[in-house]
N, CA, C and O atoms as CSV, one atom per row, in Angstrom:
chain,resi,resn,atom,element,x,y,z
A,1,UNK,N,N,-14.623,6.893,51.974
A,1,UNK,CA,C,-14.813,8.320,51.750
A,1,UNK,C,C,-14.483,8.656,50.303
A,1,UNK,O,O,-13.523,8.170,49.705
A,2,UNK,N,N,-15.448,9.624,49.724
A,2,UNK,CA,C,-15.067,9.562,48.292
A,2,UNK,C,C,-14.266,10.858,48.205
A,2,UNK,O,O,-14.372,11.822,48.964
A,3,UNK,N,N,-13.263,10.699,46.925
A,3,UNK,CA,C,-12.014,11.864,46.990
A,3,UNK,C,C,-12.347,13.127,46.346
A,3,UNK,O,O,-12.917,13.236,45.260
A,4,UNK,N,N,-11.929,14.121,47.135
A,4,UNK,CA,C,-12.557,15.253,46.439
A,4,UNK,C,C,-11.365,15.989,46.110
A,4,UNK,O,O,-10.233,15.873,46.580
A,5,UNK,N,N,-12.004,17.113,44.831
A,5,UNK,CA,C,-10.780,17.620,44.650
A,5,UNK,C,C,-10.826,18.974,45.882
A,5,UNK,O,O,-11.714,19.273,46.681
A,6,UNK,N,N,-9.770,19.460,45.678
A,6,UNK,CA,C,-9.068,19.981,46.554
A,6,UNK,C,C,-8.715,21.365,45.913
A,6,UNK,O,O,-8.119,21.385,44.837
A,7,UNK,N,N,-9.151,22.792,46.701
A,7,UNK,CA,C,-9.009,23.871,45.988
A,7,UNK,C,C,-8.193,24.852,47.113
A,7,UNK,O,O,-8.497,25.045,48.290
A,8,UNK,N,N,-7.199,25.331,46.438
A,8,UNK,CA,C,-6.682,26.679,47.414
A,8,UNK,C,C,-6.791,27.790,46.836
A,8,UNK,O,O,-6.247,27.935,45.741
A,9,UNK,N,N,-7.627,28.999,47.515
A,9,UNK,CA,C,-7.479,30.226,47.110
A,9,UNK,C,C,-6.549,31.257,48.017
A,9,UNK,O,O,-6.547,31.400,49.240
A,10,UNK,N,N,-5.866,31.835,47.139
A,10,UNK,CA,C,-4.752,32.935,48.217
A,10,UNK,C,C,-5.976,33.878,48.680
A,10,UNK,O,O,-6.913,34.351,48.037
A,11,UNK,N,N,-5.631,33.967,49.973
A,11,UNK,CA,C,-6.183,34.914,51.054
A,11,UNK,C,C,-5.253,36.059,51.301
A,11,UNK,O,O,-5.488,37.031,52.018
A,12,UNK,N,N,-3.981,35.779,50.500
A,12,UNK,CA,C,-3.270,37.377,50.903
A,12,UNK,C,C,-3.196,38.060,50.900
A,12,UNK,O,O,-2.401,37.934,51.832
A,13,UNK,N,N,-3.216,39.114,50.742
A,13,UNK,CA,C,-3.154,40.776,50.653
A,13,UNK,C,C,-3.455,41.543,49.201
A,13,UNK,O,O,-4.302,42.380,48.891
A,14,UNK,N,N,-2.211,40.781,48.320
A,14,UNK,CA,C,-2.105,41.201,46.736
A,14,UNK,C,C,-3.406,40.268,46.368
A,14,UNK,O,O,-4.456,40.705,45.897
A,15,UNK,N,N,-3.215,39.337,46.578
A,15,UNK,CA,C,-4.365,38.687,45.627
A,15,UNK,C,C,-5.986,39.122,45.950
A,15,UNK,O,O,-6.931,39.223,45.167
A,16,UNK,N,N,-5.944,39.255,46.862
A,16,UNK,CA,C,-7.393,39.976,47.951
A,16,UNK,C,C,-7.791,41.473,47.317
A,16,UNK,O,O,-8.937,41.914,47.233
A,17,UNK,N,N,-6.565,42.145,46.891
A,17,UNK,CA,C,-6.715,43.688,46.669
A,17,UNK,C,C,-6.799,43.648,44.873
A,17,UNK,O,O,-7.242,44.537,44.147
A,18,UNK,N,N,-6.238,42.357,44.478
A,18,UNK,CA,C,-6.503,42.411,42.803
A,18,UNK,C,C,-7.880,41.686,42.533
A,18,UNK,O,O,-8.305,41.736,41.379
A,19,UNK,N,N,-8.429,41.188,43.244
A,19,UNK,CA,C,-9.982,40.341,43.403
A,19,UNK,C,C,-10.025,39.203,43.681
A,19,UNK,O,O,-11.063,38.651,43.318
A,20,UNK,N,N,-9.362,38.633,44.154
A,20,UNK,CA,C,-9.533,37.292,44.959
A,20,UNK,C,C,-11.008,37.578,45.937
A,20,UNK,O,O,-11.862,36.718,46.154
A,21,UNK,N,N,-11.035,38.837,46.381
A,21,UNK,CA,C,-12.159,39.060,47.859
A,21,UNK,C,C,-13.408,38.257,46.733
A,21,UNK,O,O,-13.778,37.191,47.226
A,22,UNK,N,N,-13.990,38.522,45.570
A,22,UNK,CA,C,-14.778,37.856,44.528
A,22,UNK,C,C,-15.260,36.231,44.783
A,22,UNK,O,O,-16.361,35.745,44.523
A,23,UNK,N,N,-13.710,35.355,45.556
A,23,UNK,CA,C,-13.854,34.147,44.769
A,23,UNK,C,C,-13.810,33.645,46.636
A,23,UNK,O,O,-13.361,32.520,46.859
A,24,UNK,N,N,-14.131,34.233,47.480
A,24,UNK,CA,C,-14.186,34.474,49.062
A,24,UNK,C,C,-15.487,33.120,49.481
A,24,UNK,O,O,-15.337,32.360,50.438
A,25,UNK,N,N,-16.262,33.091,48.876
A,25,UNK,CA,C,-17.685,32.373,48.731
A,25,UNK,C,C,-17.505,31.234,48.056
A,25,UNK,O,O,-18.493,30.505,47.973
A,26,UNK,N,N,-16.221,30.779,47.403
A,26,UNK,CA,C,-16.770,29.746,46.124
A,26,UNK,C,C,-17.502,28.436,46.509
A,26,UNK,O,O,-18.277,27.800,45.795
A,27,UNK,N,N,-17.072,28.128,47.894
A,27,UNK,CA,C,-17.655,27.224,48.187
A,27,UNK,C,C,-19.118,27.165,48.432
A,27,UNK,O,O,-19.467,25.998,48.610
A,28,UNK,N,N,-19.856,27.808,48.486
A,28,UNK,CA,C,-21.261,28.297,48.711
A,28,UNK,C,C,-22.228,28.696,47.632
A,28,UNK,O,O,-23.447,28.865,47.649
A,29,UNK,N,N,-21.244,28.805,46.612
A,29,UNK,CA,C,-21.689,29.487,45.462
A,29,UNK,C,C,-21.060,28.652,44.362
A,29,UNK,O,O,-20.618,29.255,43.384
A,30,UNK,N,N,-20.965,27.244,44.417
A,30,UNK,CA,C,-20.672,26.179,43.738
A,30,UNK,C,C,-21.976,25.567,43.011
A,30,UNK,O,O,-23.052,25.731,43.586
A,31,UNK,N,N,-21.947,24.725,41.526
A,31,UNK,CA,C,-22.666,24.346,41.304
A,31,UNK,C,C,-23.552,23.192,42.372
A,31,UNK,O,O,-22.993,23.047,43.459
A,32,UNK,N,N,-24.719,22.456,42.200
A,32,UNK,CA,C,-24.722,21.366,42.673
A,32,UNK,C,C,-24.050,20.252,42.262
A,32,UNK,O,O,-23.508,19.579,43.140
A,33,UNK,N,N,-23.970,19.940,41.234
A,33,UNK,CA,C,-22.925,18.973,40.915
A,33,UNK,C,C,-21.579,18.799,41.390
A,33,UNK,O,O,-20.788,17.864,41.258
A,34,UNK,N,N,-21.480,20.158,42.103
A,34,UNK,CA,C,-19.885,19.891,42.168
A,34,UNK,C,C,-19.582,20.305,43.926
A,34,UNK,O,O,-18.428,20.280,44.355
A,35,UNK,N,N,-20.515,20.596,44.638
A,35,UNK,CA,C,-20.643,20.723,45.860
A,35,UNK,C,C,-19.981,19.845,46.459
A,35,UNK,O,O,-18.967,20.186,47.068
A,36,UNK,N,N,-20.425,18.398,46.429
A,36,UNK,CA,C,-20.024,17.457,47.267
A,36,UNK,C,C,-18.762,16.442,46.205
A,36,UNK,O,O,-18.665,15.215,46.242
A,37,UNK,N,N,-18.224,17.050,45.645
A,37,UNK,CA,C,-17.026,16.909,45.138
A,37,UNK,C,C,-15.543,17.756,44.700
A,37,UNK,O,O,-14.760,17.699,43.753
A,38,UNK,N,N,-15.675,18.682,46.161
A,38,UNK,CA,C,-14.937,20.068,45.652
A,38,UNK,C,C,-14.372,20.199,47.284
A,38,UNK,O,O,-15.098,19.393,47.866
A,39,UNK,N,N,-13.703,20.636,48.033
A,39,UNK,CA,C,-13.596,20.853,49.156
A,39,UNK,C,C,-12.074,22.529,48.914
A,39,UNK,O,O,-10.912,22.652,48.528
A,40,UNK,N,N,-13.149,23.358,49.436
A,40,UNK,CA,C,-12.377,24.475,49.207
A,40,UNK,C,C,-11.657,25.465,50.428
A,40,UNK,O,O,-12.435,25.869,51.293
A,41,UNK,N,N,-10.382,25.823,50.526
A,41,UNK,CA,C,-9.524,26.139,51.744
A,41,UNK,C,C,-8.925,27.592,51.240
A,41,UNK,O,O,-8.447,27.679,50.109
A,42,UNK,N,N,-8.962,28.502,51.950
A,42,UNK,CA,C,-7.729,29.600,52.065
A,42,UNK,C,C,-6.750,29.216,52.402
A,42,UNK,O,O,-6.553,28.271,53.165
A,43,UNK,N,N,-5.655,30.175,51.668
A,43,UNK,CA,C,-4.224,29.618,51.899
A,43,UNK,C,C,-3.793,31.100,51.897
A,43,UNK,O,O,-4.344,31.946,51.193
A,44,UNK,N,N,-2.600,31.394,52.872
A,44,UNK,CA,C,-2.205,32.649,52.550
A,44,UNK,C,C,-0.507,32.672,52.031
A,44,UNK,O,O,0.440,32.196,52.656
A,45,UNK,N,N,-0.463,33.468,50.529
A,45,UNK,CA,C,-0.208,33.410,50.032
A,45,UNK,C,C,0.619,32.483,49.229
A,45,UNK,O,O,1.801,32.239,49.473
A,46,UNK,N,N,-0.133,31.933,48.167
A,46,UNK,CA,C,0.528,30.862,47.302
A,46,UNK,C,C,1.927,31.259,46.381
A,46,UNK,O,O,2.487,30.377,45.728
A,47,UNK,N,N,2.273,32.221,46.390
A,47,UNK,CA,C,3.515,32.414,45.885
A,47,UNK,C,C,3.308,32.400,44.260
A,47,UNK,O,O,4.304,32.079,43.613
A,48,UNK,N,N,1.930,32.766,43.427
A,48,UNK,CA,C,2.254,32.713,42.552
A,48,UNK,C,C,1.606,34.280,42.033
A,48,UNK,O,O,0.485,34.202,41.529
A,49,UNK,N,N,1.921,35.002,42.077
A,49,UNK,CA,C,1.907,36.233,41.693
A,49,UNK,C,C,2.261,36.684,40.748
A,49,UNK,O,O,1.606,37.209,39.847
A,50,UNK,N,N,3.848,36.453,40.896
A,50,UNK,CA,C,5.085,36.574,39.732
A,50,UNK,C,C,5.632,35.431,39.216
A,50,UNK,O,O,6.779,35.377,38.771
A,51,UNK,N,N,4.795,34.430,39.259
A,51,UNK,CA,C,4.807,33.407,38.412
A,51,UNK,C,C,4.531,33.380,37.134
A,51,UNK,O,O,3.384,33.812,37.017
A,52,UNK,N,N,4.972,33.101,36.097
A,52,UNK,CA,C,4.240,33.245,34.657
A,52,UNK,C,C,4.393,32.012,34.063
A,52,UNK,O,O,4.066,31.945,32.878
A,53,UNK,N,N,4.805,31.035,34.595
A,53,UNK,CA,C,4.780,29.214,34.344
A,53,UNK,C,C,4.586,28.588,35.905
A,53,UNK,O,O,5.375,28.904,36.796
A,54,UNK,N,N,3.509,27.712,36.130
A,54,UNK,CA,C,3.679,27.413,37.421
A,54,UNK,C,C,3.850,25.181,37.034
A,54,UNK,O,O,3.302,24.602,36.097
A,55,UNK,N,N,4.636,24.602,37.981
A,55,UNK,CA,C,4.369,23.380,37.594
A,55,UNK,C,C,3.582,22.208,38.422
A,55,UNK,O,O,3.787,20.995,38.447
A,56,UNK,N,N,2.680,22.951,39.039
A,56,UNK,CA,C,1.657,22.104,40.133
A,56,UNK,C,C,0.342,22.279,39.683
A,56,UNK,O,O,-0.536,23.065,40.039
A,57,UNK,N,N,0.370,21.470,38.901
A,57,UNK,CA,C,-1.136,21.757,38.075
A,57,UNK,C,C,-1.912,21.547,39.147
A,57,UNK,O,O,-1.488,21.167,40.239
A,58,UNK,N,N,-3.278,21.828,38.827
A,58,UNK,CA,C,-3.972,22.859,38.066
A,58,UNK,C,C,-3.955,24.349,38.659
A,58,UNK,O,O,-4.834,24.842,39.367
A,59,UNK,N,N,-3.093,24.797,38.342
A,59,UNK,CA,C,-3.091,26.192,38.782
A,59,UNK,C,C,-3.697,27.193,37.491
A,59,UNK,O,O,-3.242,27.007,36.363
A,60,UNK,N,N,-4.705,28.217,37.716
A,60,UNK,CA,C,-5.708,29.013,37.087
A,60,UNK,C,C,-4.989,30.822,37.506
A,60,UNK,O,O,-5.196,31.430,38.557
A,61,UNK,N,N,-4.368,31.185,36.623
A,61,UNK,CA,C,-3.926,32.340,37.227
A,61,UNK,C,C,-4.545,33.063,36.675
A,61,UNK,O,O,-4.547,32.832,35.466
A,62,UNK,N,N,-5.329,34.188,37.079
A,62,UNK,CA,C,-6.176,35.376,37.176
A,62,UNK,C,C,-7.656,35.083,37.188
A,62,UNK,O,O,-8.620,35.611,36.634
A,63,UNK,N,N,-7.470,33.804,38.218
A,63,UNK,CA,C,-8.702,33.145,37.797
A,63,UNK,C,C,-9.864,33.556,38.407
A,63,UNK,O,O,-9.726,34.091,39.507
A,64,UNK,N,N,-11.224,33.412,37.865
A,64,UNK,CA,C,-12.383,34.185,37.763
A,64,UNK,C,C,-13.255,32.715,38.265
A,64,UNK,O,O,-12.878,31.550,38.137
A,65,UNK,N,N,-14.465,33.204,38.835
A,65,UNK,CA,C,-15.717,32.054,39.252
A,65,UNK,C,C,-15.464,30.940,37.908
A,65,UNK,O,O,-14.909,29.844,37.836
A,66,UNK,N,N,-16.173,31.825,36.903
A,66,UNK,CA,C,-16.278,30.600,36.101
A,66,UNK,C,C,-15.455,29.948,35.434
A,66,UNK,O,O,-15.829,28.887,34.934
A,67,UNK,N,N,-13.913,30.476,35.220
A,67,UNK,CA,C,-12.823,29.634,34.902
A,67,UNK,C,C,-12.588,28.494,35.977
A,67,UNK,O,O,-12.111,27.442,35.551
A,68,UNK,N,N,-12.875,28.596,37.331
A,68,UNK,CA,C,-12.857,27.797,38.399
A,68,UNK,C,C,-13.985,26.528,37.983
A,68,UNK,O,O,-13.662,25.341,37.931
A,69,UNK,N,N,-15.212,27.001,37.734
A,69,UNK,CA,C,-16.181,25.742,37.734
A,69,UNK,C,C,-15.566,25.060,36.575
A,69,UNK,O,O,-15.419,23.841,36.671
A,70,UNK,N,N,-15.218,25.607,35.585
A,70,UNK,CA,C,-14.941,24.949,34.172
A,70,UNK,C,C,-13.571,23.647,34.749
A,70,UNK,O,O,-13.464,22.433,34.923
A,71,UNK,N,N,-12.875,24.712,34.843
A,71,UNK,CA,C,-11.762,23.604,35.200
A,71,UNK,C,C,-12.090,21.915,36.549
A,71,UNK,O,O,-11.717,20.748,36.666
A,72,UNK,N,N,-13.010,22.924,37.256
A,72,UNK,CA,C,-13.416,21.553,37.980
A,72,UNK,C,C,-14.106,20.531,37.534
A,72,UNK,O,O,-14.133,19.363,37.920
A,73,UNK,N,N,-14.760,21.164,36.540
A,73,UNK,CA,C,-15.994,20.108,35.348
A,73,UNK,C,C,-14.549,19.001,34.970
A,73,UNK,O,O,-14.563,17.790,35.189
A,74,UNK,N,N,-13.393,19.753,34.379
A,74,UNK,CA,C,-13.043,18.727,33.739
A,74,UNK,C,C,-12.347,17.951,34.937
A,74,UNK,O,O,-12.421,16.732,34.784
A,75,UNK,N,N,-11.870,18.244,35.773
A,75,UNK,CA,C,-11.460,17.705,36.728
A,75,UNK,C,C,-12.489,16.389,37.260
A,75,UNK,O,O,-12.262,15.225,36.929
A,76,UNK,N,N,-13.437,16.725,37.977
A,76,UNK,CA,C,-14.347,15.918,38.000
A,76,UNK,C,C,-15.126,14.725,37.054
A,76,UNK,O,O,-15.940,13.848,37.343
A,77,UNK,N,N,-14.586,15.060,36.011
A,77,UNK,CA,C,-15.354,14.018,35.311
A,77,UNK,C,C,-14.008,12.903,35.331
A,77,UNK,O,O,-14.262,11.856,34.736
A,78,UNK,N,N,-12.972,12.969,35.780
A,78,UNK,CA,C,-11.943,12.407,35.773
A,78,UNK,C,C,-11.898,11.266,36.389
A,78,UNK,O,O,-11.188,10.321,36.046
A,79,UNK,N,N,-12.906,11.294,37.648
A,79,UNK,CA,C,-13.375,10.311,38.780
A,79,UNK,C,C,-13.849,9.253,38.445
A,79,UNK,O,O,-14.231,8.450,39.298
């Protein structure tokens, strides 16, 4: 089985009401390239809100669609 990366988006409340509801689809609305190398999960709440250093990379805070594909580009080419 080949390894994919692995994505959590907060489904919680704050993050949902600041625009997370936006990034609700990403999996569907992924490049092709990166479809079958991406496997994407809700999580409710990741605890990083009031975080302003987090140390579990790759964490993307205020992150937007395309800061997501970018970072997976580089991720992926890592393979």
């Amino acid at each position: 089985m080949e390894k994919k990366i692995k994505v959590k988006i907060c489904v919680g409340t704050q993050c949902y009401v600041m625009g997370n509801h936006e990034l609700k689809d990403l999996k569907n609305q992924l490049p092709a390239d990166l479809k079958e190398k991406v496997y994407v999960e809700g999580s409710v709440c990741l605890g990083c809100d009031n975080l302003t250093e987090r140390k579990q990379p790759p964490y993307i805070g205020k992150a937007d669609f395309e800061s997501i594909v970018s970072r997976l580009r580089e991720l992926a080419n890592q393979f």
